[in-house]
Steps between C-alpha positions, in 0.01 A plus 500: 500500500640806405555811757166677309252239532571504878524856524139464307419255735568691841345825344141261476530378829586836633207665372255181594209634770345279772189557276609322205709222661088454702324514172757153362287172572647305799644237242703753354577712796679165629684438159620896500588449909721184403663678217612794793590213709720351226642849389594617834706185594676542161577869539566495845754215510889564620704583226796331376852588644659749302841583575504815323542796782496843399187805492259278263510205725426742747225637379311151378563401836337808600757649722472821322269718354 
């Protein structure tokens, strides 16, 4: 997936109301819940040693801003 379809991606969720996530049926609701689920462990998983040191490790490692 390229770094634009999940920039696409987040921008949807981001601007997703309470309202419309209510209006899904509860079949779908689940599927879309499971799909978070399966996202979030993805995305939110340790990343791989790098030994690179320097200001961009740094700053994907968010110890700057």
């Amino acid at each position: 997936m390229s770094i634009a379809v999940a920039a696409k991606i987040s921008a949807l969720l981001d601007g997703l109301s309470l309202e419309q996530l209510n209006e899904l049926p509860p079949v779908e609701r689940r599927r879309f819940a499971a799909l978070c689920r399966h996202w979030h462990h993805l995305a939110d998983r340790p990343q791989k040693a790098d030994p690179k040191a320097g200001v961009l490790a740094d700053l994907r490692d968010g110890r700057h801003e």
